[in-house]
N, C-alpha and C positions, 0 to 999 in steps of 0.2 A: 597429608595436606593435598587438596586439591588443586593444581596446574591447567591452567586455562589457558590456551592459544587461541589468537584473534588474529588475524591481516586484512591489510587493506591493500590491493592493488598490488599483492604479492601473494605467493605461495609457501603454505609451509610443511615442508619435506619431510618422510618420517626420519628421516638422516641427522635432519636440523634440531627436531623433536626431540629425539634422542639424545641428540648433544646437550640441548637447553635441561633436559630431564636430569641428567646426569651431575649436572652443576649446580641447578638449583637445590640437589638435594643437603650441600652443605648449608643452605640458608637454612630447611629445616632444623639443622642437628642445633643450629644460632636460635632459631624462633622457634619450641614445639608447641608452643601455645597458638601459633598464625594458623589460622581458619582455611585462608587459599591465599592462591597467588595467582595472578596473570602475566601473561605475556603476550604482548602485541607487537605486529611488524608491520610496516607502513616502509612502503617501496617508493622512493622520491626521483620518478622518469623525468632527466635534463638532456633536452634533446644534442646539447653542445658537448657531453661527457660520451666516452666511450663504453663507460660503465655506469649504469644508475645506482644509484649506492639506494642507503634503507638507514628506517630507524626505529631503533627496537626500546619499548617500554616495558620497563618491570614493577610489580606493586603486587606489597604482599599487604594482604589482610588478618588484623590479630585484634582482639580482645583491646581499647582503648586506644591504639595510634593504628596510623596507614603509614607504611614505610613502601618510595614511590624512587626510580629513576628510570634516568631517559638517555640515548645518547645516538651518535651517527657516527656513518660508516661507509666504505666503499663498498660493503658487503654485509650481507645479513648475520656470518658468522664475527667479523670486526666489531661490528655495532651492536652485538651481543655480548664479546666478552669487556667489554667500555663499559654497559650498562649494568653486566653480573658485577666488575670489580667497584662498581660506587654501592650499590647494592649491599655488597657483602663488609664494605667498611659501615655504612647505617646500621648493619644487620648487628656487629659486633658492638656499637655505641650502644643501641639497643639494649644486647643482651649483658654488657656490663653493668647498666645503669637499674636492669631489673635486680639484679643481684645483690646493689647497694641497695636499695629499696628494700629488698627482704632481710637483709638484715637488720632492720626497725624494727624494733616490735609494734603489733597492731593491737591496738584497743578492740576485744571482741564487741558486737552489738549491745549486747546486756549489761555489760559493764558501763558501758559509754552509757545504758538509758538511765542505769541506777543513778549515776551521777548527773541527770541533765543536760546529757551531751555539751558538756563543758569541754571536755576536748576538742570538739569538731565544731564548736562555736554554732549552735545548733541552738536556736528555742521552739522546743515543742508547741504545738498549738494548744488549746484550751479545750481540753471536751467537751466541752458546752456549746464550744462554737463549731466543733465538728458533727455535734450529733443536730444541733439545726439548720446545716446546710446540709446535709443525709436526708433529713425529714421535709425539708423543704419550707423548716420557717423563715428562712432566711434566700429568700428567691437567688438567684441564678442570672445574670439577665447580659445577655451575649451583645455586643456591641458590633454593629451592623455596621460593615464596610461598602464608603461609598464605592460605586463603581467606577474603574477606569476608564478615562475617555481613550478609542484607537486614535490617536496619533501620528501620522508617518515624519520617520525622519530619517536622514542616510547614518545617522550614528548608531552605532550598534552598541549597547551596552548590556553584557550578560552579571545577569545576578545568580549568589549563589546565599545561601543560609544554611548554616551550621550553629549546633547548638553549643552556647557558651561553653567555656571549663577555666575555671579559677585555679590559677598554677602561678609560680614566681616566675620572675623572668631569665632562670636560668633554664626551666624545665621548658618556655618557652621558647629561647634558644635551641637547646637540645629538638625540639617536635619541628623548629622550622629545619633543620638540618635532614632531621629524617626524613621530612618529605620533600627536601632535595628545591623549597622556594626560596626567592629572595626577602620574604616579611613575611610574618604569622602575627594574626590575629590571636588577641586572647582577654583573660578579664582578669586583671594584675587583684593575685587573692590581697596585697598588702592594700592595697587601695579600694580593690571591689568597682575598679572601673575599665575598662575598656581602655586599653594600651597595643600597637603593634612594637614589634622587634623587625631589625632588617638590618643587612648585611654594608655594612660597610666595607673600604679600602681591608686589604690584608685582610688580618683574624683577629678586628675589632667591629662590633654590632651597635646598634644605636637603640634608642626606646623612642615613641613620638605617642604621648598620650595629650588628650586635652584637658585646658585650663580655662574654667568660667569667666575667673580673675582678668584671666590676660585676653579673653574674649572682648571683657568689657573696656580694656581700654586698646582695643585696635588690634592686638594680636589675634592672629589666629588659631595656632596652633604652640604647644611645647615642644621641643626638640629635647632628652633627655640623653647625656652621653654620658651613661654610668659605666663608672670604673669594673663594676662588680661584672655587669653585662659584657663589657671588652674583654675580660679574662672567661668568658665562660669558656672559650673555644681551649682554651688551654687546659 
């Protein structure tokens, strides 16, 4: 796996390099499937401290999730071993949770087509209609996005876009954990709608998806505090 170091506004020492190498190697033995990993150090100068502390980010990349922490320190070695040990508890949920995974058996591609992809709830297209939009009897025809007017305003609102993934709201739980946020974004496979998860008091999680229903008479949103969701952590 590949180990990337970044800083900002700090130095990093082959001393510290070496430490960090050394440690992260048991995330490896946790994830051999993770692609790379970074490491970033961001040095926090407070001119009222005798010592500027730092804050050091970790995020491994792998094949379907981003397992991500972060933490602070009066030192870049403190704020390192804070950010390895949450690290290496994600790294281990991780690598449990693959392990129950494989033990399912997988329907190969072929079987699953002889049957219709009835298992994966999957209806094929029609080849009739695949082969005339190939050929082009069946035009194409791209819908043209008006343009944005520049607008100045003091608010700053950053957007991001990530492409959906239909998963239950335990696997949902679980993904927000690993990337170490307070809500994840997801598209609840039981409903096929757009639901977050987020962290409540102690080691009980909440669901907030919306309701057309409850739109129409004044509500705005559903709050969902499912039992099943509260026990995930356990």
């Amino acid at each position: 796996m590949d180990i990337t170091f970044g800083a900002k506004g700090a130095d990093i020492t082959d001393r510290f390099r070496a430490y960090a190498e050394e440690k992260l190697a048991k995330v490896t033995q946790l994830l051999p499937r993770a692609t790379a990993l970074d490491v970033k150090l961001t040095r926090h100068a407070d001119p009222h401290a005798a010592i500027a502390g730092g804050r050091v980010e970790i995020t491994v990349h792998g094949p379907g999730s981003i397992i991500r922490s972060e933490a602070d320190g009066p030192d870049k070695y403190m704020a390192f071993d804070s950010a390895f040990h949450r690290i290496m508890e994600r790294a281990r949920r991780a690598h449990d949770k693959r392990h129950d995974h494989s033990a399912r058996r997988r329907t190969p591609l072929r079987d699953a087509a002889v049957t219709g992809f009835e298992q994966v709830a999957v209806t094929p297209a029609d080849p009739a209609l695949v082969e005339a939009v190939a050929t082009g009897a069946i035009p194409v025809v791209a819908q043209e996005q008006p343009e944005a007017e520049n607008q100045w305003s003091p608010v700053v609102i950053r957007e991001k876009r990530f492409p959906g993934k239909r998963m239950s709201v335990r696997d949902a739980v679980d993904q927000m954990e690993l990337v170490g946020h307070p809500f994840y974004l997801f598209v609840d496979e039981a409903t096929d709608e757009c639901a977050v998860v987020y962290r409540r008091k102690g080691w009980s999680y909440g669901v907030i998806s919306l309701d057309d229903e409850a739109a129409e008479d004044g509500t705005e949103a559903r709050v969902v505090a499912d039992s099943e969701s509260e026990r995930a952590a356990s």
